[in-house]
C-alpha positions in Angstrom: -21.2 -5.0 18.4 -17.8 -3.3 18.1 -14.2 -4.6 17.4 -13.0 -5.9 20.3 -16.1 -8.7 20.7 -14.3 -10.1 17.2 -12.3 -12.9 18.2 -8.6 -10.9 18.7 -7.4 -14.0 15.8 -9.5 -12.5 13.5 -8.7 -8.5 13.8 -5.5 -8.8 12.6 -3.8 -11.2 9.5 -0.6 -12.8 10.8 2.7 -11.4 9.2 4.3 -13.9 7.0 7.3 -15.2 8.3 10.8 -13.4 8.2 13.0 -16.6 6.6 10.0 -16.7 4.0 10.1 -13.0 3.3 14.0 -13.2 3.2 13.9 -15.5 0.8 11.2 -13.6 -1.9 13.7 -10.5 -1.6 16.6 -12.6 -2.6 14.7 -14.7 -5.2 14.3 -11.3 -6.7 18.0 -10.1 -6.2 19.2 -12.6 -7.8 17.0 -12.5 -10.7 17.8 -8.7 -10.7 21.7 -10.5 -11.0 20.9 -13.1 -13.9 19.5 -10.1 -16.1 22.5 -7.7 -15.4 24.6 -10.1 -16.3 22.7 -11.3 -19.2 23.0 -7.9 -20.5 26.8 -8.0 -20.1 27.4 -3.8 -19.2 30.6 -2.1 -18.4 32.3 -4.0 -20.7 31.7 -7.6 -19.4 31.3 -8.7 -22.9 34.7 -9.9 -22.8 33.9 -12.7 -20.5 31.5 -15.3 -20.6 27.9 -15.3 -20.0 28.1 -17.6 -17.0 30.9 -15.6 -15.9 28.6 -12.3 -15.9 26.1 -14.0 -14.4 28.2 -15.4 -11.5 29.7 -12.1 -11.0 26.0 -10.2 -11.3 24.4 -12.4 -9.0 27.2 -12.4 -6.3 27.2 -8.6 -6.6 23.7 -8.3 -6.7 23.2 -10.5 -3.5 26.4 -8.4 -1.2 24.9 -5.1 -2.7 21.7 -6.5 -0.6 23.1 -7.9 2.4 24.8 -4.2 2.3 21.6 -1.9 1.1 18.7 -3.3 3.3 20.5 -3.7 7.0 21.4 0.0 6.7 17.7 1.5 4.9 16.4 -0.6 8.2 18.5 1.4 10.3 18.0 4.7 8.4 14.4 4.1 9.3 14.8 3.7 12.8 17.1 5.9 13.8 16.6 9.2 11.2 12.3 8.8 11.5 12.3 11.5 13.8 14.5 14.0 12.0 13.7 13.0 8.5 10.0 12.7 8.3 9.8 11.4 4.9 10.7 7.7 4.1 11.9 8.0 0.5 14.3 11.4 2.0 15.2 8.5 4.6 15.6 5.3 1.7 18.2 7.9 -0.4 20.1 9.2 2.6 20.5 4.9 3.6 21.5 4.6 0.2 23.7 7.0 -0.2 26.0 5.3 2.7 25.3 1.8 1.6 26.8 3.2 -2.1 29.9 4.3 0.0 30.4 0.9 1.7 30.2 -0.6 -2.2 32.2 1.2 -4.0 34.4 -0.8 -1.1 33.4 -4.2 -1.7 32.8 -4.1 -5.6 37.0 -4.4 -6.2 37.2 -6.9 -3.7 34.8 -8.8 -5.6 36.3 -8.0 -9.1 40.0 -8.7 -7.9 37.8 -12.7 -6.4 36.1 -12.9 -9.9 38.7 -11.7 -12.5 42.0 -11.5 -10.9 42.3 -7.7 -11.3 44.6 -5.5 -9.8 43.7 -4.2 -6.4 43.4 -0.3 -6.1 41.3 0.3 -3.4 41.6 4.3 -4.0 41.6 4.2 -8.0 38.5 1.7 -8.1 36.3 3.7 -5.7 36.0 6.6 -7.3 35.2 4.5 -10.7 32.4 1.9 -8.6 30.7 4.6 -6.6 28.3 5.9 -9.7 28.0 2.1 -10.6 26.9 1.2 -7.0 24.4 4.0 -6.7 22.6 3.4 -10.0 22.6 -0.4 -8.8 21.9 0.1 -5.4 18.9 2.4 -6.6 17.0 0.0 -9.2 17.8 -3.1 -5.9 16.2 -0.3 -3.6 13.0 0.8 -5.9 12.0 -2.7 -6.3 12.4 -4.2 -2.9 10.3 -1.1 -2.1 8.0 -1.8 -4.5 7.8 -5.1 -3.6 6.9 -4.1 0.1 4.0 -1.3 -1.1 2.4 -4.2 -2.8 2.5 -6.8 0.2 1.3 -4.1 2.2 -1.6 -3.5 -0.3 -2.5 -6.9 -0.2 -2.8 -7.7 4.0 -4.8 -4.5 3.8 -7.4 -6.0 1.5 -7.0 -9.4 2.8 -7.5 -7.6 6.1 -10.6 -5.9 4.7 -12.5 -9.1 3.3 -11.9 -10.7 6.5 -13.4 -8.1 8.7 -16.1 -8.2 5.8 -16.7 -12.1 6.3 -16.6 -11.5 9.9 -19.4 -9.6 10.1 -21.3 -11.4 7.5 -20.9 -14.2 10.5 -21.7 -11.7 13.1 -25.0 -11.0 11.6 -26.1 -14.3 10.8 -25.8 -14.9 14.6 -27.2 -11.9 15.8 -30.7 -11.6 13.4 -33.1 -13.3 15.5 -32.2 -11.2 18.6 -30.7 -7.7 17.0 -31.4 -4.6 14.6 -29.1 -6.4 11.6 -28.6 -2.7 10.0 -27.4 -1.9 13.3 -24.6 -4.6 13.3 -23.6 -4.2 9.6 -22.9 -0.6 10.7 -21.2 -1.4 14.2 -19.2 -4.0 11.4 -17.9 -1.3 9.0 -16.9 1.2 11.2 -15.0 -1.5 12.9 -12.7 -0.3 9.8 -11.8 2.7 10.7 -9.6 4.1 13.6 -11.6 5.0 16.6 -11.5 8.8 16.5 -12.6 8.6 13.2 -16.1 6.6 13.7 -19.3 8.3 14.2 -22.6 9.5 12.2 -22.2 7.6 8.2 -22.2 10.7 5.6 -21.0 9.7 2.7 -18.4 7.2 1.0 -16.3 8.6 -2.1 -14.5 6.0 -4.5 -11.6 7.5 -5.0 -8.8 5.3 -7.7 -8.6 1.7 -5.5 -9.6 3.7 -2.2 -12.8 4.4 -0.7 -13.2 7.4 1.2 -15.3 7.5 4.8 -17.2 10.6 5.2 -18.6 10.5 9.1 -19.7 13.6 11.3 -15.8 13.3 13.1 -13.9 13.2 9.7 -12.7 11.4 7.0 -10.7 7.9 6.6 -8.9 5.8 3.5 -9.8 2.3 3.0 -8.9 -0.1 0.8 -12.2 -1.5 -0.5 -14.6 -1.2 -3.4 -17.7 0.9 -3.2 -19.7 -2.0 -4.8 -18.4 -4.2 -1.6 -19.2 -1.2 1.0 -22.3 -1.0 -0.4 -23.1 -4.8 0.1 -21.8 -4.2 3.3 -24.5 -1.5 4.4 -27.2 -3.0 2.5 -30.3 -2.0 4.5 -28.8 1.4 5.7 -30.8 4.4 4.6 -29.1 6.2 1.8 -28.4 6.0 -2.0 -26.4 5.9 -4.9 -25.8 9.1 -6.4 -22.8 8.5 -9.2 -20.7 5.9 -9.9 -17.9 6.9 -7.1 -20.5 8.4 -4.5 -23.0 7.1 -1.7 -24.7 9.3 0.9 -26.6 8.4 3.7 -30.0 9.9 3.9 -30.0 11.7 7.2 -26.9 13.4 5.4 -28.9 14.9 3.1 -29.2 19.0 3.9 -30.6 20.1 0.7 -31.2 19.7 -3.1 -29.0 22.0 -5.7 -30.2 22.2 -9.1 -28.7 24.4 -11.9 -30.2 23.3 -15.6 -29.9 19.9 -15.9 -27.5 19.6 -13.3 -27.9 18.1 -10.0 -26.4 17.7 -6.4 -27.1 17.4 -2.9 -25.5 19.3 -0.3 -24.8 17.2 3.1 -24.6 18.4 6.6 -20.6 18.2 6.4 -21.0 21.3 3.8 -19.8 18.8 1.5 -21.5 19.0 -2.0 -22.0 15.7 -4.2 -22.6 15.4 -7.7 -26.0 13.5 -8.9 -25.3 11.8 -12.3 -28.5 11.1 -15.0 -27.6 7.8 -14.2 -29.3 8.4 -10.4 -31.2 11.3 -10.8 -34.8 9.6 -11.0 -33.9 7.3 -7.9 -32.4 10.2 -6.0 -35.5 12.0 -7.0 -37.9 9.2 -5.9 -36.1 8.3 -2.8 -36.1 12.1 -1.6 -39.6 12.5 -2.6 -38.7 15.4 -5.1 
């Protein structure tokens, strides 16, 4: 079984709509606005708190109609001479800064009435714009990291529960260790998937050990490991599996155990293991 004979609904989670998306980002703008101006800075404690607010918010909102248009663009147009996003994010930035240090005395002169001097206020707005455009920046891409994170697991359980499906289908007929294999390296990218080595837990990540490489996922070793149940090969620590053909030779030193895999790669054996590593190796 391999990923195209999943239903092409089920490979992929549908992106959430734009309008919806728009409208998180500017829920958290203008929250973003209500706290600046409940903190009344730069001297805004000579006006009102609703007055703050109002100003805050309003700023808060043409700071992101201003900031995210252009980091789009920055990403589109500078990916192929700036290779890093975050260089790309500050460079964006930088210009959107320019462009508000413009429009922050327009909206002063709207809110308060003040005295419009275009050159005089630009130089005074610009470090004011760039330490707001930066915290509006950080968490919109924060915001986008962690919606990210999320389809990825999402995307992860449901390839999970497809093949949990797949095999209920398919055990009267086929080898189910077969298909819970064919299942998770469905996962990764197809010059990655080959011969099962190993799998490292590595923080929220699971790395894929297989004779053609190595590939990030984000899953749980307990869940991988429900996933191959029936596949030759065992636990050897808390953040390590290896698969038993994998297995090259036994290292011992004093008390100290680990088995070295046909990758050269060596993993460690914890007490934990150590009598089931021995007893399913036959040592």
């Amino acid at each position: 079984m391999t990923n195209r004979e999943i239903p092409l609904n089920n490979q992929q989670l549908k992106p959430k709509k734009t309008k919806r998306k728009l409208l998180q980002q500017l829920l958290v703008v203008v929250l973003i606005g209500l706290f600046i101006g409940f903190m009344r800075p730069f001297g805004m404690d000579q006006y009102t708190l609703l007055l703050s607010m109002s100003y805050w918010v309003f700023t808060c909102i043409c700071g992101y109609l201003i900031y995210m248009p252009l980091i789009i663009l920055g990403h589109k147009y500078l990916a192929n001479s700036v290779t890093k996003p975050w260089h790309r994010v500050a460079i964006s930035s930088l210009f959107a800064s320019v462009l508000m240090s413009l429009m922050v005395p327009l909206i002063g002169w709207a809110f308060f009435n003040h005295t419009l001097l275009l050159s005089h206020l630009f130089l005074l707005a610009l470090p004011d714009t760039l330490v707001i455009g930066s915290i509006i920046t950080f968490v919109s891409m924060l915001q986008n990291h962690l919606h990210n994170q999320k389809q990825q697991l999402e995307q992860s359980k449901l390839v999970i529960e497809q093949s949990q499906k797949v095999i209920e289908q398919h055990q009267q007929s086929q080898d189910i260790n077969s298909i819970q294999m064919d299942q998770f390296m469905a996962l990764l990218p197809l010059e990655k998937r080959g011969q099962l080595l190993c799998l490292e837990m590595d923080d929220h990540y699971l790395k894929v050990y297989t004779d053609k490489g190595q590939h990030m996922l984000l899953m749980r070793l307990k869940d991988a490991l429900l996933q191959l149940e029936g596949f030759p090969g065992l636990q050897t620590h808390r953040s390590w599996w290896v698969a038993n053909q994998a297995v090259v030779s036994v290292n011992k030193e004093n008390r100290k155990m680990s088995l070295l895999l046909s990758n050269h790669l060596e993993v460690p054996v914890s007490r934990t293991f150590a009598e089931a590593v021995k007893a399913n190796l036959a040592l």
